[in-house]
C-alpha angles and dihedrals in degrees: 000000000000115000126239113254104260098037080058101049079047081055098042087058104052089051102043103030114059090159095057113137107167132040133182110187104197092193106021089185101065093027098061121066119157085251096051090043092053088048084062102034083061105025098039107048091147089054104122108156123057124179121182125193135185135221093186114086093219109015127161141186089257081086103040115104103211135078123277090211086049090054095043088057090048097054088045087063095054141086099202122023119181120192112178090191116055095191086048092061099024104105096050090044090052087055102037123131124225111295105207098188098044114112103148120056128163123176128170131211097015125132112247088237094062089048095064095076101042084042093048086056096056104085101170088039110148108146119047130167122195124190101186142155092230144025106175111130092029090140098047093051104045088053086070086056099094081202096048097110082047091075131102110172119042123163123181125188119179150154088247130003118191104236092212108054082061103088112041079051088059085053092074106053113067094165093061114142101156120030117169116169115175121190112199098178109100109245142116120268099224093240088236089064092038084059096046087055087055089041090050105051114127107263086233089053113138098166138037142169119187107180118171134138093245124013125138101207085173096085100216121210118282082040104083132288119307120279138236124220123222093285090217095060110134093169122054122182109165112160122168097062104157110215088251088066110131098253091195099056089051096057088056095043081055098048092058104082098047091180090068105127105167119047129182114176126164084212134073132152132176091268107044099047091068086040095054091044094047098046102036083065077172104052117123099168125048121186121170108172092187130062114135093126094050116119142195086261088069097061089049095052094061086050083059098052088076091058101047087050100239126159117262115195112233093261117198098175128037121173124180114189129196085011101178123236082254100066104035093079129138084247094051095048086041079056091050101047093047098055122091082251101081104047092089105043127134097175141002130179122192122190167239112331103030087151090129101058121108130182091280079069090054086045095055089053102048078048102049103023100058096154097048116135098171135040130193132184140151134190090035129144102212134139139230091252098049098050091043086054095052089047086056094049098076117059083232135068113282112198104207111195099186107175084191127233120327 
């Protein structure tokens, strides 16, 4: 009997590539047979990650043509196993057997409780990423995963996460180099829980993502006293920032970590911009994703910087986000191209009303940005003509991305 297409090239694979290392199964149904499974469990012995993927909104092993126990003995062979549906791979997790080289595991759309089992027999386990509807008793339940302190990347992103289970969570995990946690529902972070995540923060940590509707990671005073980051953080995501957020304290809970080197914030006013481009004296990539309450005077400010002498780190990225019509002006990009800042600059991407901007803006960048590789606008009126002469004018390739007028 003649094999569905991707079950052959599966099969294909296991019979033609011994030195196969990595394989992404789009849809992990049709792809495994236990023939095709067998062809990989013998031909494929170096074979170590593993993604499956599912077309199928609901699918379940019920419709899958291969073995459980095929595809157990599979996963015990691996390092890294990805399984986008939970409910696809579910039947053959709940009955796995140790896996003694497995050290990365993601899964998406799983309840905490059906993880514990699959997690407890993961004894090398040190990256995991979690996609769940809710994280509410995190720190209850890893306490029952014997190799919990062992982890070092652990990423969680979930409808609603309860802010106060965090930190006892992060309690538990010493070795701790990565933590994202991302909240979509759509409620407020009480700004004494939003402070015990900071505090809480393993000492060795050297990124971090914190993403929820309202959080204010400033700690503002009557709080508590100010935080510290982790002073070896190198990666910064914070999202959630309200507009009362003590700027000033933010700029000191920043600060306090000088090696930072890659910074995301939802939140950006005249003042803090210079601020955060005159204390982060190693910062190459810059993304603000929110500045709607960015003005002229911003612009004007890191123009400034040159003449009072401060420190500009050597930025290679810079990306500001919901810029208003009123500070994407030619005088405010002749501002920015003529501070120290943009010297260095590989790309930059402006958005999202650059309506205003005429071909004296693109002038001011080719000027002050002689090292760009990569341009972004959008909103932007220009023409054809006018983006292929700025590309012309730098002796390297230029890449434009203009997503035209709103």
């Amino acid at each position: 009997m003649d094999q569905p297409p991707a079950q052959l090239a599966v099969t294909e694979a296991g019979r033609s590539c011994p030195g196969l290392l990595e394989l992404r199964l789009v849809d992990c149904r049709n792809g495994l047979s236990d023939e095709s499974l067998r062809c990989l469990l013998t031909g494929c012995p170096r074979l170590s990650l593993l993604q499956m993927d599912s077309r199928a909104a609901a699918c379940d092993a019920v419709g899958w043509s291969c073995s459980q126990q095929l595809l157990a003995e599979q996963v015990c062979r691996l390092a890294s196993l990805s399984v986008r549906s939970w409910s696809s791979a579910a039947p053959m997790l709940r009955d796995l057997p140790e896996c003694p080289l497995l050290t990365s595991f993601a899964t998406c759309g799983a309840e905490l409780s059906n993880l514990l089992t699959p997690l407890s027999r993961m004894p090398e386990l040190t990256d995991l990423r979690l996609r769940c509807r809710n994280w509410c008793r995190s720190a209850t339940d890893l306490q029952l995963l014997g190799g919990a302190a062992r982890l070092r990347c652990l990423r969680i992103d979930s409808r609603f996460v309860d802010a106060a289970s965090v930190p006892p969570l992060l309690a538990r995990l010493p070795q701790l180099r990565s933590f994202r946690l991302k909240s979509s529902a759509r409620v407020f972070v009480l700004d004494c829980h939003a402070c015990a995540i900071l505090r809480a923060l393993p000492a060795g940590l050297t990124d971090l993502g914190l993403s929820f509707e309202h959080a204010d990671w400033s700690c503002r005073a009557g709080v508590g006293p100010p935080a510290v980051l982790p002073p070896n953080l190198r990666r910064l995501r914070l999202e959630g920032l309200p507009p009362r957020a003590d700027q000033l304290r933010l700029m000191e809970l920043l600060a306090s970590c000088p090696g930072l080197a890659f910074l995301t914030l939802d939140l950006c006013t005249d003042d803090l911009l210079p601020a955060l481009l005159s204390r982060l004296p190693r910062l190459h990539c810059l993304r603000l994703t929110d500045c709607s309450r960015l003005t002229h005077q911003a612009w004007a400010n890191l123009r400034e910087l040159q003449s009072l002498g401060a420190a500009t780190p050597d930025l290679h990225e810079l990306r500001a986000h919901r810029c208003s019509r009123r500070s994407l002006t030619d005088e405010a990009l002749a501002d920015l191209c003529a501070s120290p800042v943009a010297r260095g600059l590989r790309r930059l991407s402006l958005s999202f009303d650059c309506s205003q901007l005429t071909a004296a803006s693109l002038a001011s960048i080719a000027s002050g940005c002689p090292l760009l590789t990569r341009l972004v606008l959008a909103g932007s009126g220009f023409g054809q003509a006018d983006l292929q002469a700025f590309r012309l004018s730098f002796e390297h390739c230029v890449t434009v991305t203009n997503h035209g007028p709103l």
